[in-house]
KOLLO-88598 format. One record per residue (C-alpha): residue in one letter; residue number from 1; z, y, x. Coordinates in steps of 0.05 Angstrom, whole numbers. Layout:
N
R  logu  ketor       Z       Y       X
R     A    NUM       Z       Y       X
...
This chain:
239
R  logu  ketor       Z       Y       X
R     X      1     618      61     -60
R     X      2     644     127     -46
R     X      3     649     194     -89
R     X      4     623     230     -27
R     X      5     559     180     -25
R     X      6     500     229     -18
R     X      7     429     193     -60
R     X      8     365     191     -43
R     X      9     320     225     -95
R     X     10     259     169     -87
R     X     11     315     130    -111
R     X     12     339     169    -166
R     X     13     271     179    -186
R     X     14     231     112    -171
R     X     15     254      70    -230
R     X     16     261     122    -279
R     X     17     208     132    -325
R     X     18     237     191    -362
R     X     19     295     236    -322
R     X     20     259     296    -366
R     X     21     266     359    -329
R     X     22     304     370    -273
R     X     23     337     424    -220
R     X     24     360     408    -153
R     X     25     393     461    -112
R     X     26     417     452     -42
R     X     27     416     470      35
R     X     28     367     443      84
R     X     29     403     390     140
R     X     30     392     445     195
R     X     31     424     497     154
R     X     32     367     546     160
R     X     33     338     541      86
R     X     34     369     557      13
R     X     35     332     497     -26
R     X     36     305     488     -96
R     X     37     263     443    -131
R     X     38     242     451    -215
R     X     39     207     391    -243
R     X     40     174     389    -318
R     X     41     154     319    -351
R     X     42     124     304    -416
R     X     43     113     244    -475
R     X     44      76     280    -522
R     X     45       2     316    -524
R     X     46      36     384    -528
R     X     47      86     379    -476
R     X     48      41     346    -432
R     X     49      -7     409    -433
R     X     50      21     452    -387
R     X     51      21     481    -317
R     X     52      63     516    -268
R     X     53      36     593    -248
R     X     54      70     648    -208
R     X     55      61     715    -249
R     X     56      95     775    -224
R     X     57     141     736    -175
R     X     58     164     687    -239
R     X     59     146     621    -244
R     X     60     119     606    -320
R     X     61     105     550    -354
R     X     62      29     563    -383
R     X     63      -9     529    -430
R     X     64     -63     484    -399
R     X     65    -114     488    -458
R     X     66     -97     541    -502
R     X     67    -126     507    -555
R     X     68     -85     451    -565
R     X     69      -9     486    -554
R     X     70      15     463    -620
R     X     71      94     494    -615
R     X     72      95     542    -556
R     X     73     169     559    -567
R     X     74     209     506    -527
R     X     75     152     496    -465
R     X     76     125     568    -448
R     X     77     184     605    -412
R     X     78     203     641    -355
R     X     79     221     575    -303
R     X     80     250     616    -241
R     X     81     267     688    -239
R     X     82     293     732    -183
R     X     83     342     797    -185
R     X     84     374     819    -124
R     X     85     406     771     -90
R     X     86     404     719    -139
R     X     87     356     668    -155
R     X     88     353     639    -216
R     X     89     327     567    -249
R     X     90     330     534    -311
R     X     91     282     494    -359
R     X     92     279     546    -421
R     X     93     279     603    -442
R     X     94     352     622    -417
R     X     95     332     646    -357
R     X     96     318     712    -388
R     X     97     394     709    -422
R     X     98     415     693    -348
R     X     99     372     752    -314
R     X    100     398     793    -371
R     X    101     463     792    -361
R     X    102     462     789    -290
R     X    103     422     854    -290
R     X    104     475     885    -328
R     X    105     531     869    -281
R     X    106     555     809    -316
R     X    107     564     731    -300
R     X    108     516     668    -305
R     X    109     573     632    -353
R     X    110     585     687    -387
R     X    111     509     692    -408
R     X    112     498     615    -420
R     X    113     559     618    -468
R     X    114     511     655    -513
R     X    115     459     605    -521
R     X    116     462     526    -536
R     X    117     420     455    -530
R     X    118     348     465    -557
R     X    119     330     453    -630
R     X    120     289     396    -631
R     X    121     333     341    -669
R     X    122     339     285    -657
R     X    123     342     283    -586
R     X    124     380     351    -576
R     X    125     355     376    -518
R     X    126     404     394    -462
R     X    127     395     463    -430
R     X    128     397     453    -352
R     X    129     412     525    -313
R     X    130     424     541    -241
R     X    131     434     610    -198
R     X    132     443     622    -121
R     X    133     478     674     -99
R     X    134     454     703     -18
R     X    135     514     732      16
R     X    136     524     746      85
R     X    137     457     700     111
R     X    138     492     648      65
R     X    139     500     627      -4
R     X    140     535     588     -62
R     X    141     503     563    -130
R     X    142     528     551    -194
R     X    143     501     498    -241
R     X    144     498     491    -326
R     X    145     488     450    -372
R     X    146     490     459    -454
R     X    147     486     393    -494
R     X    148     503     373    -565
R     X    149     571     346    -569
R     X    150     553     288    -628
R     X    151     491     264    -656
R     X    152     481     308    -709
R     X    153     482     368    -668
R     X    154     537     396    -702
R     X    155     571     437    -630
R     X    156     556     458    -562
R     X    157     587     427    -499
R     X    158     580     472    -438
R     X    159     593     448    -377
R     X    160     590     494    -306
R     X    161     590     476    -242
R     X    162     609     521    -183
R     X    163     588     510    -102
R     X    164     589     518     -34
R     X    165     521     510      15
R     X    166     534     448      54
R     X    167     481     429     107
R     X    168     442     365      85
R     X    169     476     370      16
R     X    170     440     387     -54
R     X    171     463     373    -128
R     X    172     416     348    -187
R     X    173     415     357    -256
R     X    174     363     326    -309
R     X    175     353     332    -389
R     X    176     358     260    -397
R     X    177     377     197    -372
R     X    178     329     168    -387
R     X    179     269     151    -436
R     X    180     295     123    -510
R     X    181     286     145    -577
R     X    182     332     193    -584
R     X    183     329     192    -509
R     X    184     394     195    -476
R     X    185     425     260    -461
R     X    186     456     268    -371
R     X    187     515     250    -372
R     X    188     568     272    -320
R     X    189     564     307    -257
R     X    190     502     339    -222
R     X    191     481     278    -177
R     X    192     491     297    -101
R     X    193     430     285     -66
R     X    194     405     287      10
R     X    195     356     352      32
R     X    196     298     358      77
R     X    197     289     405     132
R     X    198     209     399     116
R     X    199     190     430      47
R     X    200     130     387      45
R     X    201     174     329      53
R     X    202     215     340       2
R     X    203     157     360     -44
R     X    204     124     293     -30
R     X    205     189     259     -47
R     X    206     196     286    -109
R     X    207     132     279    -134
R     X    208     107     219    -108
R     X    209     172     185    -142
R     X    210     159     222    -215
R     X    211     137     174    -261
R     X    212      55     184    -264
R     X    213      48     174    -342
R     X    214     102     228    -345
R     X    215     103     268    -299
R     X    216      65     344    -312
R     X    217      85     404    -253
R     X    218     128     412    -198
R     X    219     150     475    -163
R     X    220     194     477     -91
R     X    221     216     537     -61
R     X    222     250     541      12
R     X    223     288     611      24
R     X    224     298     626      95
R     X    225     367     645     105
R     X    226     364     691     155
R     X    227     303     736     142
R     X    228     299     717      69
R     X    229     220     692      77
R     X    230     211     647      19
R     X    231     160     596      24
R     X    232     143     551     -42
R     X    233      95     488     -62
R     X    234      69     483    -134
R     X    235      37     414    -159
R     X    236       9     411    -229
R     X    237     -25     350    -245
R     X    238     -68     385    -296
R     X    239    -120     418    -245
């Protein structure tokens, strides 16, 4: 095995029946396309009732059936925001603290330094992040994420992750490893993982290898480096 072995994500995915949420940012083989893919999964009633929706060029996370959102605090956020030249993903609410601070002129570490793994003890949450940055009909992305650093959720790790666009080349990043009780926080490294030139492709790939029991919305976005045309998939298994 080598450190510079590049997975595929059916195999990442196929046998794992709870990777959580996940982020995967990367460029397409042909080098044309800025690549991202958010994915939300669920074990319980309320988590489970949600959807993916595009409202004013965000993607949200939305309530399914309003009547049976039972905490709305850690599931109903912002998902993937936009300012300038920077695009921005993460699975909570810290996207706004990202957009934030980036609006003001300031840095993507600087505004995940202020905020920490989600409340929800015992399993402690990690808080996954990423931002690209378009530059010169390029880009580079940087990659977070905030997790308890014991059991008892007594600290923050925070762990960043800094790249260059490499044809063919993507990194992911999930909540979990996979399911338990607590259920197992990622550990190490944003996985590398192989890109498709076809958005539909890669949108089958992903979601076709989620976990069905689990498995709740899915949201891929393809930004065409040189004219900037973005063109995105959304699957939400609640229809």
């Amino acid at each position: 095995m080598s450190i510079y072995d590049i997975n595929k994500l059916s195999e990442l995915l196929a046998d794992n029946t709870y990777p959580g949420r996940g982020i995967v940012i990367g460029k397409t083989p042909d080098g044309k396309n800025a690549a991202i893919a958010y994915f939300i999964m669920g074990r319980s009633e309320n988590s489970r009732n949600r959807i993916f929706e595009k409202k004013d060029g965000a993607l949200i996370t939305k309530a399914f059936d309003e009547s049976k959102v039972e905490d709305p605090s850690l599931i109903i956020y912002n998902a993937v925001r936009s300012f300038e030249n920077k695009l921005i993903v993460t699975n909570g609410d810290q996207t706004d603290t990202v957009y934030d601070f980036v609006k003001e002129g300031k840095g993507f570490a600087e505004a995940l330094n202020t905020r920490e793994f989600e409340p929800d003890a015992p399993n402690f949450t990690p808080r996954i992040s990423g931002m690209l940055k378009f530059e010169n009909g390029d880009f580079t992305y940087r990659m977070s994420i905030l997790k308890s650093a014991d059991a008892e959720g007594s600290a923050c790790n925070r762990y960043y992750y800094s790249y260059p666009s490499l044809c063919g080349l993507g990194h992911f990043i999930h909540t979990y490893v996979t399911d338990g009780n607590p259920i197992p926080t990622f550990q190490g490294e944003p996985e590398r993982v192989q890109m498709n030139n076809d958005i539909d492709a890669f949108t089958s790939e992903i979601w076709e290898n989620l976990n069905e029991n689990n498995k709740i919305s899915l949201y891929v976005l393809y930004t065409d480096l040189e004219t900037g045309v973005r063109t995105e998939r959304i699957i939400n298994k609640n229809k």
